[in-house]
DOLOTOR-176880 format. One record per residue (C-alpha): x, y, z. Coordinates in pm, whole numbers, plus 50000, padded with zeros to 5 digits. Layout:
<recs>
XYZ...
</recs>
This chain:
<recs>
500005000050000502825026950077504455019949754500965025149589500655055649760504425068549702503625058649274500635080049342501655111849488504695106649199502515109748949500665140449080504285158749082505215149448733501535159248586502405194848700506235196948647505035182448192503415215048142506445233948049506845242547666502995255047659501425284047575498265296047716494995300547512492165320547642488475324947503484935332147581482395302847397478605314747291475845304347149474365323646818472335348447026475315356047256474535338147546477695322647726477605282747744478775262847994480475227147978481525231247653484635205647574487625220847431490155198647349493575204547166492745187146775495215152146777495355154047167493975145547491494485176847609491295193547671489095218047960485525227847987483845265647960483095277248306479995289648399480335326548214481825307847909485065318147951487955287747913491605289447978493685259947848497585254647830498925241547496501865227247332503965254347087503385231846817499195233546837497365247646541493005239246599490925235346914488085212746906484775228247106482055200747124478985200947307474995184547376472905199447122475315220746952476855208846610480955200446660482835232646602487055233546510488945264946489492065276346465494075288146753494105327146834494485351547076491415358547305488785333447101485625341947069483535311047013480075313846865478085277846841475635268446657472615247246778472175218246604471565180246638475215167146794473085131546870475105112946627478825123346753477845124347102479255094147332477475078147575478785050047856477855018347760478604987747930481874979147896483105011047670481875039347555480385042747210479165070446970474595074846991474545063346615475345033846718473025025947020470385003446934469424994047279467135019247545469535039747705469275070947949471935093348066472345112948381474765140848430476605143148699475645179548769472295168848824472965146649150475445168449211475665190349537471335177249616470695171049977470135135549974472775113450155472905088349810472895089149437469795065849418467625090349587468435122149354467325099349026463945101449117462105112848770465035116348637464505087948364461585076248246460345041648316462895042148665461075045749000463025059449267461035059049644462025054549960459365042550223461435060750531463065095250510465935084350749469455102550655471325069250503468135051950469467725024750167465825033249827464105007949622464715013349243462784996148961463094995648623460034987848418458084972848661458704937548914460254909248766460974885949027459294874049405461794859049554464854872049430465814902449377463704933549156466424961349190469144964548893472314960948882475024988048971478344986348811480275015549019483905020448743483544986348678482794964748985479824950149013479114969549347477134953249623473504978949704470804983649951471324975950325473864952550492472794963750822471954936751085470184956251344469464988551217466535000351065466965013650751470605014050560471845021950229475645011950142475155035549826475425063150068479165057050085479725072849731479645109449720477455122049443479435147749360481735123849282480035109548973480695121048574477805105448482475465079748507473765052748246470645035248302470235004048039466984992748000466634966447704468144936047611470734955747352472054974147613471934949647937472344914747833475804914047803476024916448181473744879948153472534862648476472524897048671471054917148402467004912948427465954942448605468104968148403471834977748469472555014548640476295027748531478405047648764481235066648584483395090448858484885117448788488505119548583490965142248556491455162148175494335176048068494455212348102494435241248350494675228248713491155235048822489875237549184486235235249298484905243449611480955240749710479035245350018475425245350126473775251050501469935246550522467545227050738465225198350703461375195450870458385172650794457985175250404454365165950448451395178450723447975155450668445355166150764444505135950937446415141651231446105130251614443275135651806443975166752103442385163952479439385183452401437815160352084438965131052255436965135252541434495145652222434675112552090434835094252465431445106852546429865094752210431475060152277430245062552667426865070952570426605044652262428005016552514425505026152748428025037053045426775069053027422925086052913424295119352867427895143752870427745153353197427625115753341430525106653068432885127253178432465117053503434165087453405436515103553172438105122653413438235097553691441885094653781440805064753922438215040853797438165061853490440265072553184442305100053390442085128053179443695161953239441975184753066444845209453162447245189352939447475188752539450555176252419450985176652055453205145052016454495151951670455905185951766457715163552084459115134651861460325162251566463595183251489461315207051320464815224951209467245198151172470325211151032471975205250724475735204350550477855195150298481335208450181483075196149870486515205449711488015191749411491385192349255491645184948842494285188448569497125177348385498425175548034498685154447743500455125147922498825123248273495505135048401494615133948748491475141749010491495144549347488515155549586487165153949968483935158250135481595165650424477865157450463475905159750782472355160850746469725154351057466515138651036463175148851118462625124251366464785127951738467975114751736468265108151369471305117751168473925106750896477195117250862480135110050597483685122450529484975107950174487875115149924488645102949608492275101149376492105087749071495345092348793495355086248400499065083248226499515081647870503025061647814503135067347471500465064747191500165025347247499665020847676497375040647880497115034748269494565045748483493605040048874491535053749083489965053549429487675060349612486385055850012484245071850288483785063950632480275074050762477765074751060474355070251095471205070651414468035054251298465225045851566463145019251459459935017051270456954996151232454954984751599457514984551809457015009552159460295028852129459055039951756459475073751781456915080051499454715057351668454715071051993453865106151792450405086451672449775068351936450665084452276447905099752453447605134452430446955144552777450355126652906453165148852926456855140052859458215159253118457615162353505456775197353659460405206353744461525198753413463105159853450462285136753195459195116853292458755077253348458215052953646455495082653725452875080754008450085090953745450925058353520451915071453237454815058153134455175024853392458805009053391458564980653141455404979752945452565009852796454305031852498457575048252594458475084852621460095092452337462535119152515463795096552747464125072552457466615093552238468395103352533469025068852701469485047152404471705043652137471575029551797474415036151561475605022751248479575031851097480705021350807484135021850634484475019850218487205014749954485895013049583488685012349331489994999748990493064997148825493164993548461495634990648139495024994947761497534983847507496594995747152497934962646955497244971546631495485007146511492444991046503492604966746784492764978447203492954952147456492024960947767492184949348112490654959348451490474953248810487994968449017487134961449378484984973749645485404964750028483134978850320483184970750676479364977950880479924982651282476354982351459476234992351854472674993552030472214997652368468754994052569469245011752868468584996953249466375015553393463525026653175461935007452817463034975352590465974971652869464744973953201463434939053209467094929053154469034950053336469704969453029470914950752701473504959752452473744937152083476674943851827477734931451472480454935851264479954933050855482774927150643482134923450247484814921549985483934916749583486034927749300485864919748943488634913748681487324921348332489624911648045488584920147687489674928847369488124956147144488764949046718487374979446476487594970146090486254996145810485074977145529485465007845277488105027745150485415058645235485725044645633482095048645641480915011345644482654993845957482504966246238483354970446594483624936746774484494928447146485674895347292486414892847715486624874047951485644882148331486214867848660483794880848977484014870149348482164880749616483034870249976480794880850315481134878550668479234885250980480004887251310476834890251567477094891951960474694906552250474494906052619472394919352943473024932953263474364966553257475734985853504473365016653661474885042153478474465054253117478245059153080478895020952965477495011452681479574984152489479084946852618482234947952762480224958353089477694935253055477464908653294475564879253079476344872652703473314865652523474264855852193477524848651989477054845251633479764843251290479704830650923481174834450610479424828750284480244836749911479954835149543481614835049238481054840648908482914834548560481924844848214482734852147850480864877847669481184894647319479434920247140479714934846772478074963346556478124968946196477595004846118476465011745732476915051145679475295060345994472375052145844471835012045961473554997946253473214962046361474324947546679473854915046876475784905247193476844871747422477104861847754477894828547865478254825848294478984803548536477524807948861477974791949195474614797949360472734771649132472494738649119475244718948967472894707148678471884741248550475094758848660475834773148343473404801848119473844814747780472464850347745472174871547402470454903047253469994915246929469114948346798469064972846502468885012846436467315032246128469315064446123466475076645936467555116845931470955103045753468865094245438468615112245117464925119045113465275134345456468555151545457467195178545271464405186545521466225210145719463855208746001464305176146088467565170146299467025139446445464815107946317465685071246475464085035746474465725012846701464234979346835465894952247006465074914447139467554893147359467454873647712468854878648023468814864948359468344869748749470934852649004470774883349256468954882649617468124847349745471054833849904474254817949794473744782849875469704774849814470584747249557472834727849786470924704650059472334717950419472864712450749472334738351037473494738051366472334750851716469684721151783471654714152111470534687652317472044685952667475204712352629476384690752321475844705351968473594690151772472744697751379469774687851156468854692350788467964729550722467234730450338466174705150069468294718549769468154715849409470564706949173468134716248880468284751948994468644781748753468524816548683465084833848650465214840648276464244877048096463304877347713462514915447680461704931247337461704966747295460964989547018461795030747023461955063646832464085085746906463665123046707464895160846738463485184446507463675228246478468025224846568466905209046854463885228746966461645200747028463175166947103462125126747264462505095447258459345074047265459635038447405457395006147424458524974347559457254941647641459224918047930458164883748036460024871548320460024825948311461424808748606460314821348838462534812449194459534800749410458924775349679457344742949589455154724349830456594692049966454844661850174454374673150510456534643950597459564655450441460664680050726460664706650527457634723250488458414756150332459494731350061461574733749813462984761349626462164756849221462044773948899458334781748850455734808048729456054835248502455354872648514455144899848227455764933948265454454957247978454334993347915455235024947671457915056047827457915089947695460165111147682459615151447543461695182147559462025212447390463685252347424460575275147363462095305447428465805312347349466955352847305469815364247358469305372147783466625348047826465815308347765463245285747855464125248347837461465224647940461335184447933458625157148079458795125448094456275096248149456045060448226453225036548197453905000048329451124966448343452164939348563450384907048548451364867948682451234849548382451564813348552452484798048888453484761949042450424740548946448654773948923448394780549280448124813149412450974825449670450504845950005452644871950058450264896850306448984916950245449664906149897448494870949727450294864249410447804851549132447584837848774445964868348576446644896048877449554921048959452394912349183451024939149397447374939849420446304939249785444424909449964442454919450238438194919350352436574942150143435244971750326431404979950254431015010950413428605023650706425455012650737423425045450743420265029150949422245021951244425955030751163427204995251196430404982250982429664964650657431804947050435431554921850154430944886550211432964875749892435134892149577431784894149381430464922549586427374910849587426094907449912426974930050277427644922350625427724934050963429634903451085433404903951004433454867251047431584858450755433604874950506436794862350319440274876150202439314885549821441714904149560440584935049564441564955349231443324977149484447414978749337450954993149495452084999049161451685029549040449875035448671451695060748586454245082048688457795108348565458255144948644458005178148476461085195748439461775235648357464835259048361464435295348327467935312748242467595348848203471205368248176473065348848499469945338648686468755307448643465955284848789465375253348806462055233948924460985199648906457695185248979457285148949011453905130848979452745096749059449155080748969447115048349022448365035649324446985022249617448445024349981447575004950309447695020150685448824983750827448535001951172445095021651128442964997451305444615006651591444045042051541440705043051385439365014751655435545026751662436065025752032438144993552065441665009952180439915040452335442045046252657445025033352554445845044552261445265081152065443285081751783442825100951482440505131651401438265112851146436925098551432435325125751473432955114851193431405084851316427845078851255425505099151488422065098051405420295074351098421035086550752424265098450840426725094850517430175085450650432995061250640432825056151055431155033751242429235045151520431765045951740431425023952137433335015952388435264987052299434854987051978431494981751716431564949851546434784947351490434664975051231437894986351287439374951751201441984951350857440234954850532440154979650251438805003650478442585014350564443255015950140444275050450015444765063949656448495069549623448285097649354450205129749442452095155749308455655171549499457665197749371460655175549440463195205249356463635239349315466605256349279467185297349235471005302949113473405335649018476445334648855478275367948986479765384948627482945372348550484485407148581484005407448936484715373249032488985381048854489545406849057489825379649312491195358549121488575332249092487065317648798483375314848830481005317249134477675310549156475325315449456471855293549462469205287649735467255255349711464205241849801463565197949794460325184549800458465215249927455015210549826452905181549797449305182349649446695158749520446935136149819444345117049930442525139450203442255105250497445775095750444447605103750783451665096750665453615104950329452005093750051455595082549940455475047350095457995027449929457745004049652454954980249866453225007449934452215002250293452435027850590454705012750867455215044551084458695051850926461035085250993459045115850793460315123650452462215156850475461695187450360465205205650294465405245450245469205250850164471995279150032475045274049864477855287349702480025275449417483435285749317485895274949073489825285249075
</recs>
């Protein structure tokens, strides 16, 4: 490692000591109507010399004596070359750059012509410097047909990503990442913490770019791990060039990014409601005798009238603050490029004692030997922190205790001292809801992690026309976990206070080989092949380490088991796989005008069974430049004109274990202090990869010089093999049975994709895009056609993956304001008794219809502002916990409830969706069904962002390059919701409520400045 580091820092002195013999060329780079553009390219003609326009335009670049032409390219703007001069002015013209453009691909990168698969690019600037804590958060509506949601707005919490719809229901639906190469390990690792996300290790503003592949042409090369898309990560490189320094910061604060109106019911309408449910129970004939009992202290419900604690406002950081600080070091010349950056982010939840914090720094060098062999290496780690409480129905759920707690309990005693083990009751030692002050302040729950990602690659041009290349890339992460349950008050008195650790260690890397061979087939080098032959190598090794303990000392100054006085548990296991393949893939390109490609992926993977251990993948796909045409070259108007389509298979070996085909033994069935094992699954040697076969057909168009521009997509998926259990004989000993290859799903849908400039002068522009997604999900077959329970979902032939199963709610009976629900799924006859009805499917689906965002900037002179709205339709959500907090009456007393109680049924011919509401409870009516079903539609203006770029005349006479000042607003309004939902109606990808951390709201400043 030191001589890594030595080579490293030796390379950084040379790249600056090779820029003598230069010259240096300065310029200013505009569009026709004189507007300055930034992120233009400008590279030295024959080198790889190059910089970028800053954000007035302006570019300063060293070059050799001996150069004569500058190349400026840019998106949207035709390629320009001029010769060199003294202080350039630069004046591009918009036009379609589509088919010289490059775009990541997998393995490579390769010019748009030639894409005949569904691909999507991402800037880096536009994850860049956002306030989320990972990359995977920021691409929500970013692409169309990608869903980006997160169920819990924890700092470091996990985000579930799909790509044209669910493919799988037992292994994994999320794509795959490839982070510079390695296939990089996502989602959470954590043992004992709530919510995780090892993406939030990489920095966003980190990452060059990013490429989501959606089709067979562009994923199936990547084979077995390919089904549900492939996501891209390119970081950032050095160019050759003017040293460049960036420096960012931003400072805001995050609160609740949502207020329902549903909310908690205060003192005053709960003894409202108390009295109804007294009276209708027949405790009481009138007010005055009800609150008798409600305020009994004694024999009654113990009301203070005196006291109205508004729970949410307790469990909150209504301002919890905000950070990040980034600084970046890039340059070099011909020979050796390098980048170098570090970073802070701090950002606190909305929820008490929530946080996430992460320092990071990257290096990454590129050297040139000579025109033949190019090195490169790069890396890049982050050590971070993170608090989460937990979620779901446990007592010490903050966000639980905000719903439930009852509102006439305080969390404090009168001189100020946090409140429990109190004479009124309220919050006994071990049992009731906890206080969630004494919580947070008692109780830890911490998660650290450590990361490495790097690469180290080589490229030896053989022949003009032939590269080989080969790369290493790795990625190692270490999790620590420490909770602690303190002794004297909650989950750990009963124990004496408890403490549980674990320590995570994963290491992976990935060793592509492969050689690249391009072949013109004319003498006008306009009719060519591009062919690519590797091999790769991928192992991925995992261990755990799990301990806990009870007993702690009386004192909240020890913590770690090392002072607990009984060991509870001990815990540790290794487990791995591996993976080995050969791939190809090859284009023929006929005068930009037809392209065909087709690829091949042959793997070897050691999670199945040893009879289907092997899996040939493929895709093919073709373009129709049409635009490059005779008949349509002369229509000036039309820029852009494509017809792609594509067809191929891929498969799914990601998120079911490594060792399900292989029959096991477990230990830990002790008998008498001596260990004792037994069988602990069946196996299957026939087991195999859950195969893809998607076909996709596109158009892709820009007409006016890019004025109006999309992409218009439909595809059809059908997912066969489903990994699923199969029943066995209950005298087998196993019987979840056996895990088989069975059922299919299809996934089908259309993504659309529309932008267009309809306003550009020379101070002011208007750029606007929007894109939509439409997805169908259906099970197309099952294991002997039997249906599967997964609550509160039941996965059937002919139905979504997602389509709830529950009762179906009937409404109030307006005679006598008694529950009703259906007896059946025909609908065709109500009840009052919950007992005679049966689980149905109820038409009722998580899965959105459709959904994409809405996207303007507004550039007038050196403001600019951005806004984003993002819109989701169709959907269906379910309170799991709202029959405890609509209860009719059942869970009056000990726990809150919420305000629509307050429109039960009163008198007969009331219209309303609430029982007549009695003291313990009315006919079960608040018992699951779809009663607790919500639409899921809304609309949030995910981002808006208000930026100046100070003149550039100002910003020299301090020597700087470019600063810009923005303030920022994320997700700061949401609309269309439905009006009885009580939590975000951003639930996740299941779309159920489980009392998670609120989804923030961030209001933020920052600055930008470039040296």
């Amino acid at each position: 490692m030191r001589k890594f580091l030595t080579l490293l820092l030796c390379l950084l002195v040379t790249a600056g000591s090779l820029l003598a013999q230069t010259r240096t060329v300065k310029g200013k780079i505009v569009d026709e109507n004189g507007t300055p553009l930034s992120g233009v390219s400008v590279l030295v003609k024959g080198t790889q010399l190059g910089t970028s326009s800053g954000e007035d335009g302006s570019f300063t670049i060293q070059v050799p004596e001996s150069a004569k032409t500058l190349s400026f390219t840019a998106v949207n703007f035709a390629p320009l070359q001029l010769p060199i001069t003294n202080n350039m002015m630069v004046k591009m013209q918009r036009g379609s750059s589509d088919l010289s453009e490059v775009v990541v691909v997998a393995y490579g990168t390769t010019k748009k012509t030639n894409v005949t698969g569904s691909v999507a690019t991402i800037s880096g600037s536009e994850v860049a410097d956002k306030p989320f804590t990972s990359v995977d958060k920021a691409m929500q509506g970013a692409v169309a047909g990608l869903q980006s949601t997160s169920s819990s707005g924890a700092p470091g919490s996990a985000t579930d990503i799909r790509i044209r719809g669910i493919g799988s229901i037992n292994a994994s639906a999320s794509p795959l990442w490839v982070i510079d190469g390695v296939i990089a390990s996502t989602g959470d690792f954590t043992v004992n913490t709530t919510t995780a996300n090892v993406l939030s290790s990489l920095n966003p503003d980190d990452i060059e770019s990013i490429t989501v592949l959606k089709d067979a042409a562009a994923t199936s090369i990547y084979g077995s791990r390919a089904a549900n898309g492939v996501i891209l990560v390119t970081t950032k490189k050095g160019k050759a060039g003017q040293t460049r320094i960036n420096f960012s910061t931003e400072i805001g604060d995050n609160s609740r990014a949502y207020d329902p109106k549903v909310k908690p019911l205060t003192t005053a309408q709960s003894v409202t409601v108390y009295q109804q449910a007294l009276i209708n129970a027949g405790y009481a004939a009138n007010n005055t005798q009800a609150n008798a009992i409600i305020f009994d202290p004694v024999n009654g419900f113990g009301v203070d009238s005196t006291v109205n604690t508004n729970w949410f406002n307790v469990v909150n950081q209504p301002h919890a603050a905000q950070q990040q600080y980034n600084l970046s070091l890039s340059g070099g010349n011909d020979k050796t490029q390098f980048y170098a950056s570090g970073g802070y982010f701090n950002q606190d939840g909305t929820t008490l004692n929530t946080y996430f914090k992460r320092y990071n720094g990257s290096l990454s060098v590129t050297h040139h030997v000579n025109d033949r062999i190019t090195f490169a290496t790069g890396l890049n780690g982050s050590t971070s922190e993170q608090s989460t409480p937990t979620n779901g129905g446990t007592f010490a759920n903050p966000v639980l205790e905000s719903f439930f707690l009852l509102p006439w309990y305080s969390p404090r005693n009168a001189d100020g001292s946090l409140k429990y083990n109190d004479p009124q009751g309220e919050f006994p030692l071990n049992g009731g809801i906890y206080n969630p002050l004494v919580q947070a302040a008692y109780n830890k729950n911490t998660a650290k992690q450590t990361t490495f990602r790097g690469y180290v690659s080589g490229e030896f041009q053989i022949l003009k026309n032939l590269k080989f290349t080969s790369r290493y890339s790795g990625e190692y992460f270490t999790i620590q976990e420490d909770q602690y349950r303190n002794p004297f008050y909650g989950d750990g008195y009963a124990h004496g206070g408890d403490a549980f650790s674990a320590f995570t260690r994963v290491f992976d890397w990935t060793w592509s080989n492969f050689a690249d061979f391009k072949q013109n087939l004319n003498k006008a080098n306009d009719i060519y092949f591009d062919l690519k032959l590797g091999y790769e190598a991928q192992q991925y090794k995992y261990y755990t380490l799990q301990s806990g303990a009870q007993g702690f000392p009386s004192t909240l100054a020890l913590t770690y088991l090392a002072s607990a006085a009984t060991p509870t548990s001990a815990y540790a296991l290794p487990s791995g796989n591996a993976t080995n393949s050969i791939f190809s893939n090859a284009d023929i390109n006929f005068k930009n005008k037809y392209v065909l490609s087709g690829s091949f992926r042959r793997d070897g993977s050691s999670v199945f069974g040893v009879n289907n251990r092997y899996g040939n993948f493929f895709s093919v796909g073709a373009t129709w430049n049409i635009n490059e045409e005779e008949f349509i070259k002369n229509i000036s108007w039309i820029n852009l004109l494509k017809l792609r389509a594509s067809y191929g298979s891929n498969g799914n070996s990601l998120g079911f274990g490594n060792y399900q085909a292989l029959a096991t033994y477990g230990y830990g069935y002790n008998y008498t202090g001596v260990p004792g094992s037994a069988p602990s699954n069946i196996g299957n040697p026939n087991l195999t990869w859950e195969k893809n076969k998607p076909f996709d057909v596109g158009v892709d168009f820009s007409i006016f010089k890019d004025r109006l521009f999309g992409t218009v997509d439909y595809y059809n998926r059908v997912t066969s093999d489903l990994l699923a259990n199969t029943t066995l004989s209950p005298t087998s000993g196993f019987p979840g049975g056996q895990l088989s290859n069975v059922g299919s799903v299809k996934n089908e849908g259309i993504e659309i994709t529309l932008g267009g400039k309809p306003v550009v002068t020379k101070n002011f522009s208007w750029t606007v895009s929007f894109n939509f997604a439409h997805n169908k999900n259906r099970v197309e077959s099952l294991f002997q056609n039997k249906s599967i329970s997964a609550s509160p979902f039941y996965y059937t032939v002919g139905h979504d993956l997602q389509e709830f199963y529950l009762r179906q709610w009937a409404g109030v009976d307006p005679t006598n304001g008694d529950p009703n629900w259906y007896t059946d799924a025909t609908k065709k006859t109500k009840t009052n008794n919950y007992s005679a009805t049966q689980l149905a499917l109820t038409g009722y689906s998580a899965a959105p219809k459709f959904y994409g965002s809405l996207n303007n900037t507004f550039v007038y002179k050196n403001f600019s502002l951005d806004a984003q709205l993002f819109y989701n339709y169709g959907n269906y959500l379910f309170d799991q916990w709202g029959a405890y907090l609509n209860s009719d009456g059942a869970y009056y007393g000990a726990f809150n409830q919420l305000n629509t109680q307050l429109n039960a049924w009163k008198n007969p011919g009331d219209i309303t969706n609430v029982p007549k509401i009695v003291l313990g409870g009315n006919k079960n009516g608040y018992r699951t069904s779809t009663r607790y079903i919500y639409k899921g539609d809304y609309v949030r203006l995910r981002n808006i962002q208000l930026n100046y770029t100070i003149p550039g005349s100002l910003v020299k006479r301090a020597y700087l390059k470019n600063v810009t000042v923005y303030v920022r607003g994320t997700n700061i309004f949401t609309f269309g919701v439905d009006k009885n939902l009580a939590f975000d109606p951003e639930a996740g990808i299941n779309g159920i409520g489980n009392l998670e951390v609120f989804i923030p709201k961030t209001i933020a400043g920052g600055i930008k400045i470039g040296l």
